[in-house]
Structures are given as C-alpha cells and as structure tokens.
DSSP file (Angstrom, degrees, kcal/mol; ACC not computed):
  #  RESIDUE AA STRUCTURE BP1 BP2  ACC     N-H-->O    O-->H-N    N-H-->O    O-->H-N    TCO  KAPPA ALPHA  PHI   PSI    X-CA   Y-CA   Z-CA
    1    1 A X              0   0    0      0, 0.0   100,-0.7     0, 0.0     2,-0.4   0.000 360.0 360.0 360.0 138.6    0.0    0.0    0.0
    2    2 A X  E     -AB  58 100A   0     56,-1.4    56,-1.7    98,-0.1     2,-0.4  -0.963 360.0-141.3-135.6 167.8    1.2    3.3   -0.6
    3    3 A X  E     -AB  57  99A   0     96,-3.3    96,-3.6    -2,-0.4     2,-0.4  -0.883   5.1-154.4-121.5 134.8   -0.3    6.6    0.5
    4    4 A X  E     -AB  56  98A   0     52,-2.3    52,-1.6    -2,-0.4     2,-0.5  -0.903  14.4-161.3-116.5 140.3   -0.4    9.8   -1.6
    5    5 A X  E     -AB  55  97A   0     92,-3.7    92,-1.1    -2,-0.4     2,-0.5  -0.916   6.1-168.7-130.9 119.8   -0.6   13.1    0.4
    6    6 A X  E     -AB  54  96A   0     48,-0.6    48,-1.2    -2,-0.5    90,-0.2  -0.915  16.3-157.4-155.6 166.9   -1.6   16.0   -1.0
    7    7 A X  E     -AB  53  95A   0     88,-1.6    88,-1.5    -2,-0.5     2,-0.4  -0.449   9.9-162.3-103.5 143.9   -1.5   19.5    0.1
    8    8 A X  E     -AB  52  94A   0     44,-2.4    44,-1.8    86,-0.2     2,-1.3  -0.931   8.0-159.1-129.6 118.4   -4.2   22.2   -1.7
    9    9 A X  E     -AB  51  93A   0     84,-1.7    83,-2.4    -2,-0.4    84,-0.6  -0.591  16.9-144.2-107.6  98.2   -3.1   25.5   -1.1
   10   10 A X  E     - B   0  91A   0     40,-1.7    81,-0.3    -2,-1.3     3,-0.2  -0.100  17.3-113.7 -60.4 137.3   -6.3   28.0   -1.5
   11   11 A X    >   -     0   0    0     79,-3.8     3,-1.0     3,-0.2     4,-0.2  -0.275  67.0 -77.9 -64.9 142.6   -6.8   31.5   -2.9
   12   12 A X  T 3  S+     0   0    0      1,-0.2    -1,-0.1     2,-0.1    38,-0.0   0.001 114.5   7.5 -50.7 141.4   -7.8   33.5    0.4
   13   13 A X  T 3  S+     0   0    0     -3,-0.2    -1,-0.2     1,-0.0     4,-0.2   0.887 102.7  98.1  72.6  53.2  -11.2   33.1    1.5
   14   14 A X    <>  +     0   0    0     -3,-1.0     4,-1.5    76,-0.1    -3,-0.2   0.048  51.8  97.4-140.9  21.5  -12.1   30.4   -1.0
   15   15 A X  H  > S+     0   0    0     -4,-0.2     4,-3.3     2,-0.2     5,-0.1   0.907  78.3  60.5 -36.5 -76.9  -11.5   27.4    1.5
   16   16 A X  H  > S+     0   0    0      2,-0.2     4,-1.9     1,-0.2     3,-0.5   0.885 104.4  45.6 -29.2 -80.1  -15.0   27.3    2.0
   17   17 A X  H  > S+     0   0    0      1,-0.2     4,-2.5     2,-0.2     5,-0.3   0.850 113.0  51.4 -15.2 -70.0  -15.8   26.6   -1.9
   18   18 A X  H  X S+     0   0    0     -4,-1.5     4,-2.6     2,-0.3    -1,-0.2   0.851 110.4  49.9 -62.7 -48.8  -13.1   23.9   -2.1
   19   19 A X  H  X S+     0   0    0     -4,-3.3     4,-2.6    -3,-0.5     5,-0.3   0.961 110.5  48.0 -50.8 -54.0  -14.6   22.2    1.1
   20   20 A X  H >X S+     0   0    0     -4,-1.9     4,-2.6     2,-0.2     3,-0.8   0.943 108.6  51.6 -73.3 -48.9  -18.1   22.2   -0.3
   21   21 A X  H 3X>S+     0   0    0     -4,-2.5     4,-2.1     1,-0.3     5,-1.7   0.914 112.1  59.8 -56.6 -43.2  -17.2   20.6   -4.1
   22   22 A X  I 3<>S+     0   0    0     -4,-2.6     5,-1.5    -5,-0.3     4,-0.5   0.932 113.5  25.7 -34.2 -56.2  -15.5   18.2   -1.8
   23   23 A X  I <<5S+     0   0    0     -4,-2.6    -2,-0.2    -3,-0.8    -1,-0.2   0.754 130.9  37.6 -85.2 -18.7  -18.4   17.1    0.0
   24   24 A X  I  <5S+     0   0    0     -4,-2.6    -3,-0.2    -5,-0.3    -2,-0.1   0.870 138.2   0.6-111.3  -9.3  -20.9   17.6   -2.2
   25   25 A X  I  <5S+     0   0    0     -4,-2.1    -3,-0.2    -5,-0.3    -2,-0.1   0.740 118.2  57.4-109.8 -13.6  -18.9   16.5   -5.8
   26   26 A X  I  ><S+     0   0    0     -5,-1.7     4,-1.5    -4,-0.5     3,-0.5   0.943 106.5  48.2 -90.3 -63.4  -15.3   15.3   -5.3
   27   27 A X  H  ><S+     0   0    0     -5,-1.5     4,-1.1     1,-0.3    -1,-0.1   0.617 110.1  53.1 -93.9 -20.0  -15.9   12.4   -2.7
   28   28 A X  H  > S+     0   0    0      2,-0.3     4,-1.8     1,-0.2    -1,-0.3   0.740 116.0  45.7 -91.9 -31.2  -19.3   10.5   -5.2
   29   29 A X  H  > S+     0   0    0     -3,-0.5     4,-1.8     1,-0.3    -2,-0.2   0.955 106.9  51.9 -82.3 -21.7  -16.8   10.5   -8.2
   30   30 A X  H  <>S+     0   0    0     -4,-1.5     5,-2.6     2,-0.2    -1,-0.3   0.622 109.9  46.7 -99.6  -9.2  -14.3    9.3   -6.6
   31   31 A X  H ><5S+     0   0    0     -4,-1.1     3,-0.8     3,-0.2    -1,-0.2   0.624 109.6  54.6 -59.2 -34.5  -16.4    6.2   -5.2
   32   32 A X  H 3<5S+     0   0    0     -4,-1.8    -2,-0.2     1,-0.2    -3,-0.1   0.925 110.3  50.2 -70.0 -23.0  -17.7    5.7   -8.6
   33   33 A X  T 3<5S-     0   0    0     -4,-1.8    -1,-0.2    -5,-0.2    -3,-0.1   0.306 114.9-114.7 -77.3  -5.1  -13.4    5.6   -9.6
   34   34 A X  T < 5 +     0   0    0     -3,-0.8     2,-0.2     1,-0.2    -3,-0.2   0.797  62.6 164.2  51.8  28.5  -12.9    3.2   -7.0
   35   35 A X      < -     0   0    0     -5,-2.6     2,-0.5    32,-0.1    -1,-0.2  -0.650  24.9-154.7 -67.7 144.6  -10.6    6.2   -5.1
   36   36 A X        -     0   0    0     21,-0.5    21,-2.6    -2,-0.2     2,-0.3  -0.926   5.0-160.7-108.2  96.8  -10.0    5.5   -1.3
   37   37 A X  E     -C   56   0A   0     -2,-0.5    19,-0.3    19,-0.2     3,-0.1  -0.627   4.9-168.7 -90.0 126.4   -9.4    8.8    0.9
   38   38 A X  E     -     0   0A   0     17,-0.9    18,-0.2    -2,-0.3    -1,-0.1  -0.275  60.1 -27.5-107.2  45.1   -7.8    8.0    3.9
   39   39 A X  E     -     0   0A   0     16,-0.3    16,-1.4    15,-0.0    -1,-0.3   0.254  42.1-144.5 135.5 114.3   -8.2   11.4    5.5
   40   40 A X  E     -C   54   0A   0     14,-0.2    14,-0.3    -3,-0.1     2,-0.2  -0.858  21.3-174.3-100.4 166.5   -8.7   15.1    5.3
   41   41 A X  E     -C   53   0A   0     12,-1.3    12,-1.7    -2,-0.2     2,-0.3  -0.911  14.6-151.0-147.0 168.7   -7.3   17.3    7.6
   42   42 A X        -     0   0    0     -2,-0.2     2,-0.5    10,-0.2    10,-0.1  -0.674  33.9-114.1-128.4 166.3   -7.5   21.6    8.3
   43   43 A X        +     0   0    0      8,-0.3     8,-0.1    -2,-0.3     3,-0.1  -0.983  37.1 174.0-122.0 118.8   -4.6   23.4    9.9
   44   44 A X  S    S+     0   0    0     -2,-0.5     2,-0.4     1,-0.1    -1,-0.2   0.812  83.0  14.9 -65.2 -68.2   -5.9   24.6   13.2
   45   45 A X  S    S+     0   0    0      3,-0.0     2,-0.2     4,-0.0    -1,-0.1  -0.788 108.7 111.8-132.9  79.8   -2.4   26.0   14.6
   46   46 A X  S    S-     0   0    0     -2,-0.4     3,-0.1    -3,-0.1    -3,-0.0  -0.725  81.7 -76.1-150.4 170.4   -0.3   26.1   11.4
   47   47 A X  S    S-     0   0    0      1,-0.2     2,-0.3    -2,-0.2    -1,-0.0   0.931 111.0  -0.6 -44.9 -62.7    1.6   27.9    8.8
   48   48 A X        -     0   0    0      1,-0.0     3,-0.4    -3,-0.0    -1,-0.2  -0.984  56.0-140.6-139.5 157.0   -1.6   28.9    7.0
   49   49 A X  S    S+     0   0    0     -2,-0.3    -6,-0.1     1,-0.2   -34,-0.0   0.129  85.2  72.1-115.4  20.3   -5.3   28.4    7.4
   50   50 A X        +     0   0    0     -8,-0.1   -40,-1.7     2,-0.1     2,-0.4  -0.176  69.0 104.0-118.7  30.3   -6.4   27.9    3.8
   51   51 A X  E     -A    9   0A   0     -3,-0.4     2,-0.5   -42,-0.2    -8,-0.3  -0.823  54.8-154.9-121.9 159.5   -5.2   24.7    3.0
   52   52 A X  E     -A    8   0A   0    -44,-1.8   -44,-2.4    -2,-0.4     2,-0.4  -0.917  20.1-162.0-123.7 144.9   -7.2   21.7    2.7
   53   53 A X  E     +AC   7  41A   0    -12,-1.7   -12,-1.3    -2,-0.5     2,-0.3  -0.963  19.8 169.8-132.9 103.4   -4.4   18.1    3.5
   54   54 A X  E     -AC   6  40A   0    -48,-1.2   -48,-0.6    -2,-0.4     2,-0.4  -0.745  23.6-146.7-100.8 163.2   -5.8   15.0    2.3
   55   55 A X  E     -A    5   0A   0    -16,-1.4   -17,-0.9    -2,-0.3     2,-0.3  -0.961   6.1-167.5-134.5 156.2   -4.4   11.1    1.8
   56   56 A X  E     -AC   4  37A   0    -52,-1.6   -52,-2.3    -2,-0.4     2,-0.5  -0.948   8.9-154.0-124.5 133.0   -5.3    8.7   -0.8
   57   57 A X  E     +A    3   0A   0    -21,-2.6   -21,-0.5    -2,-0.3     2,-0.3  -0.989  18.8 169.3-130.0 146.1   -4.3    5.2   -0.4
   58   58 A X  E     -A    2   0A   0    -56,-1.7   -56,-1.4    -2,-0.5     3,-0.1  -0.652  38.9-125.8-134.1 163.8   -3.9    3.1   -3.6
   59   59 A X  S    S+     0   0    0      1,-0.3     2,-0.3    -2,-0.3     3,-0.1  -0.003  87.2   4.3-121.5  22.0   -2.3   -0.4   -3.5
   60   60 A X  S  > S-     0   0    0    -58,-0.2     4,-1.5     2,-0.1    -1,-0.3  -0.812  74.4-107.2 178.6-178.2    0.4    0.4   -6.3
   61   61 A X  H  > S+     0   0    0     -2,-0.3     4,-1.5     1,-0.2     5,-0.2   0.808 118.6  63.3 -79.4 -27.4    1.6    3.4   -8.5
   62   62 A X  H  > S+     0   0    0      1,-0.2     4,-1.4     2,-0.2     3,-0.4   0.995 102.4  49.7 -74.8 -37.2   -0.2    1.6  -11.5
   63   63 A X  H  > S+     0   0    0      1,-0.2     4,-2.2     2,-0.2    -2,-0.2   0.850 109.7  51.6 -43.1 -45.1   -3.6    2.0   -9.7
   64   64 A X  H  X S+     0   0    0     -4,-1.5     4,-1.0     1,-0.2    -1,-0.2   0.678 115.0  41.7 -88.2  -9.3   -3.0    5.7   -9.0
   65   65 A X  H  X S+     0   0    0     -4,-1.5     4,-0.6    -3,-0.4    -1,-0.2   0.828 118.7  39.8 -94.6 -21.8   -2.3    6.4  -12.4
   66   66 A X  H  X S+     0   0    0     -4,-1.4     4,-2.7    -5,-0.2    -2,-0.2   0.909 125.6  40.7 -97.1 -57.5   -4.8    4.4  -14.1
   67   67 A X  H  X S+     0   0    0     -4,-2.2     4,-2.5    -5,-0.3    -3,-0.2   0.899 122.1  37.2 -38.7 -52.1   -7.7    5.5  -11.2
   68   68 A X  H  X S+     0   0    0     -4,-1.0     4,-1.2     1,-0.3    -1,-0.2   0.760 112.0  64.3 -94.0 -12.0   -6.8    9.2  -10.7
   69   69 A X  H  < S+     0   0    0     -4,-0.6    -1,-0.3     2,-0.2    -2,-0.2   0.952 112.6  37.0 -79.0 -55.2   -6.0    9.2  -15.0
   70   70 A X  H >< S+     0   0    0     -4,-2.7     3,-1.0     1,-0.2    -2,-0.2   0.915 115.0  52.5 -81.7 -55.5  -10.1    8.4  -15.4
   71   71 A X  H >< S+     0   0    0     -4,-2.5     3,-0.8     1,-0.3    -1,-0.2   0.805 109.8  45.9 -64.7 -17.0  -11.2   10.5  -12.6
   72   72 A X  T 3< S+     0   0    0     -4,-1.2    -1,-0.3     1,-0.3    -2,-0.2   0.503 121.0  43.8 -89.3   0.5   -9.2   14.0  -14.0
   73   73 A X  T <  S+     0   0    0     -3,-1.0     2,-0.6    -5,-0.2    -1,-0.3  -0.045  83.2 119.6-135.3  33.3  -10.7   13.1  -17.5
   74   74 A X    <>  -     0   0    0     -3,-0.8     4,-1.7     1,-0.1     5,-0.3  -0.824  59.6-148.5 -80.6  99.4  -14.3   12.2  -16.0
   75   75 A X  H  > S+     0   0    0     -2,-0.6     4,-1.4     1,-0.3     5,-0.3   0.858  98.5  54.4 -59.8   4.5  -16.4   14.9  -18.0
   76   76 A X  H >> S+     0   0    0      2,-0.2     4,-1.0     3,-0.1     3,-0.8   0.940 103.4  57.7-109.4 -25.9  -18.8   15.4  -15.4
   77   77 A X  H 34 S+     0   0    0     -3,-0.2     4,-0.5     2,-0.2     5,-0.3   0.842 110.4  48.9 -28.1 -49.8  -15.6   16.2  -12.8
   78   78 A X  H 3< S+     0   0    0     -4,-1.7     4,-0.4     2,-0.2    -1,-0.2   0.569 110.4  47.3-111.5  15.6  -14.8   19.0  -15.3
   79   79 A X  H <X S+     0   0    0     -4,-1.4     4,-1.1    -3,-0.8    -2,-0.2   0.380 118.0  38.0 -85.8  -1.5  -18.0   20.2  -15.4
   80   80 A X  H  X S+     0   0    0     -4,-1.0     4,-0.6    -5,-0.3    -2,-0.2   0.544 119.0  52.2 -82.7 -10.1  -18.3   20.2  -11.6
   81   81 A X  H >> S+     0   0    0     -4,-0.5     3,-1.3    -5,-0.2     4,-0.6   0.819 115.5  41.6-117.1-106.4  -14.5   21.4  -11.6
   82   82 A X  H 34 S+     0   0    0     -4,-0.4    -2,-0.2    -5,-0.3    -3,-0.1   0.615 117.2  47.0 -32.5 -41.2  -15.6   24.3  -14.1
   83   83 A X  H >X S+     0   0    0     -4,-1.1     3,-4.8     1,-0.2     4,-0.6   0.981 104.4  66.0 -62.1 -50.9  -19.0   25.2  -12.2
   84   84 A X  H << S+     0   0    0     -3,-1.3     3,-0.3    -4,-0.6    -2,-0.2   0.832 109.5  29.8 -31.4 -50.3  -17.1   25.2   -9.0
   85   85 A X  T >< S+     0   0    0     -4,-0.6     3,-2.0     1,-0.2    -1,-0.3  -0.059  74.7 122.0-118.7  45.9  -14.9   28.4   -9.6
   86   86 A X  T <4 S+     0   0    0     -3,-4.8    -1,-0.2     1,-0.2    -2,-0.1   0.950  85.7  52.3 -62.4 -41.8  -17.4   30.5  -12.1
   87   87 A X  T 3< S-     0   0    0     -4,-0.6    -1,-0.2    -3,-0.3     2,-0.1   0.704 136.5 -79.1 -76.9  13.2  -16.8   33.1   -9.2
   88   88 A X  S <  S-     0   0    0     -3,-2.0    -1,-0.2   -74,-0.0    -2,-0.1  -0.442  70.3 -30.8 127.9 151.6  -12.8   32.5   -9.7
   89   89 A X        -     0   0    0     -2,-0.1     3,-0.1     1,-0.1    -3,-0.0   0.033  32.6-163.3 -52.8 158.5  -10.3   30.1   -8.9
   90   90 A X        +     0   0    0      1,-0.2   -79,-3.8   -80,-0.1     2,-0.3   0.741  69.0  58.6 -95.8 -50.2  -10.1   28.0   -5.9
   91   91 A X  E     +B   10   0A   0    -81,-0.3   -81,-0.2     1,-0.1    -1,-0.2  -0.723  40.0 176.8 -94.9 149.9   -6.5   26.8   -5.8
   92   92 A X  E    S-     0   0A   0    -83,-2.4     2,-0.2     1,-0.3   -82,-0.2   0.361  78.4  -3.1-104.5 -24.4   -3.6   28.7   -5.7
   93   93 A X  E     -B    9   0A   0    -84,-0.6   -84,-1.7     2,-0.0     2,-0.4  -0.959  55.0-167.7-145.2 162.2   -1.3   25.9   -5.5
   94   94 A X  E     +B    8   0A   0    -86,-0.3     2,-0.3    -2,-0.2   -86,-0.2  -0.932  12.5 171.9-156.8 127.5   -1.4   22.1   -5.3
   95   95 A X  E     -B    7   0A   0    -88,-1.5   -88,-1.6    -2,-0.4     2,-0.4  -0.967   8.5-168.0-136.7 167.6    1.5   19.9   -4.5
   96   96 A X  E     -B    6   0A   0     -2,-0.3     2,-0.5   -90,-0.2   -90,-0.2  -0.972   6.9-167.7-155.8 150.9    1.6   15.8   -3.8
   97   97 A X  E     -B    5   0A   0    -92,-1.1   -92,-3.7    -2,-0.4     2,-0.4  -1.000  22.1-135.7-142.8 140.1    4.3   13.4   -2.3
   98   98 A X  E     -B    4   0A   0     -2,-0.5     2,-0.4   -94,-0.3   -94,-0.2  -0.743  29.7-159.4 -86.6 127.4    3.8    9.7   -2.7
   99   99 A X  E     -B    3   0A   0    -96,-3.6   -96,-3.3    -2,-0.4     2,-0.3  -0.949  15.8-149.3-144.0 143.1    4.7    7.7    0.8
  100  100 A X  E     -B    2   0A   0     -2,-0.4   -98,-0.1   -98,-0.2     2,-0.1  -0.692  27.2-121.2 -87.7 142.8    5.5    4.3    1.9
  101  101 A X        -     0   0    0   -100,-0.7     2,-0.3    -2,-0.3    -1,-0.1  -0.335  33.8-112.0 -71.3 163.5    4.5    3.2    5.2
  102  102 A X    >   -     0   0    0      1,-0.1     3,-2.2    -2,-0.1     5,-0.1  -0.657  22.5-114.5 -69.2 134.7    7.6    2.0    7.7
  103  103 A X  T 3  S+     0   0    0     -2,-0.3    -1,-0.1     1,-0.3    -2,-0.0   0.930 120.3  46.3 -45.6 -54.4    8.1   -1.4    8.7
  104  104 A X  T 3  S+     0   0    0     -3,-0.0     2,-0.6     2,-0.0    -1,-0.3   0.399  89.5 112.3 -80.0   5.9    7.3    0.0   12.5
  105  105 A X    <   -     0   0    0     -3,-2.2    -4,-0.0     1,-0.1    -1,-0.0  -0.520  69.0-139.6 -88.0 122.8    4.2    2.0   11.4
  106  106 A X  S    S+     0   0    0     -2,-0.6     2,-0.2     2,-0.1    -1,-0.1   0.822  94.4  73.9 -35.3 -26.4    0.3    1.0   12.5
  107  107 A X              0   0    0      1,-0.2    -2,-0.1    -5,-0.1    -5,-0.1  -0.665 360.0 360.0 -93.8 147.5   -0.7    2.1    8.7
  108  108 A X              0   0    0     -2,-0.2    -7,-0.2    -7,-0.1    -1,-0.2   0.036 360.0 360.0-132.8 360.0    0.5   -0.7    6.2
C-alpha cells in the first residue's frame, strides 16, 4: 500500500468553496473511480489556514495512475470542476508526495 498526500493550497477566503465541491462532488466521483481517501485534515495551529491536507491510499503506483487518470478526464468532474470556480479560482497551489509506510508504522 502506498499513500499519496496531497496538500491544496487555496486563494484566500475560497476554502470554503473547495470544502463544499468536496463534500458535495469530489468524494461520489471518486467512489464511482474506486478512489479511497484515507483522511482530510484543516490546519488549526499552522503555517496557514487555507489549506485543505488530504491522503489517498492506492495499492500500487499503476492503480493511481490508471484511477486518478479516469477521474481527472471524467467529463462530469470537469464540469463540476468548471461550475465550482465560475466566481474565480479555488487553488492557488497544489503539491503531492507519494509515501511508503515504515516497517514499525500502525498504517501498512
């Protein structure tokens, strides 16, 4: 299993937005994609307070390419994607780091 973590860095005040296409579009495609989220997370007491932190866990790197390759080319994701920021972008950045768990770690 490996775990992909990745960090969505928002234009101020647009947090909100990004949260809500989460719950109410992101998380249904990505069960119909057979994606698996193993967490989101908010920065309470952090660098900044407009980032949204998620994990994905896939069971190999050909899975995350073939899965997340169908869901970014889903047309009804990029028209939900495209409705989502008519009042302007959401992200300001996006970055992602692939991680293996540790032999000593609770997550495998």
């Amino acid at each position: 299993m490996i775990y992909e973590m990745r960090n969505y860095r928002c234009v101020p005040m647009r947090l909100p937005a990004l949260l809500a296409r989460f719950q109410n579009v992101t998380l249904a495609l990505w069960e119909k994609h057979g994606i698996r989220q193993a967490g989101f997370f908010t920065t309470v007491i952090g660098e900044s307070n407009n980032e949204l932190i998620y994990f994905l866990a896939w069971e190999s790197m050909a899975e995350r390419e073939q899965k997340w390759t169908k869901f970014m080319n889903d047309p009804e994701w990029v028209a939900k994607r495209a409705e989502s920021e008519k009042d302007g972008p959401i992200l300001a950045n996006v970055t992602s780091q692939l991680l293996a768990p540790t032999a000593f770690s609770s997550v495998k």
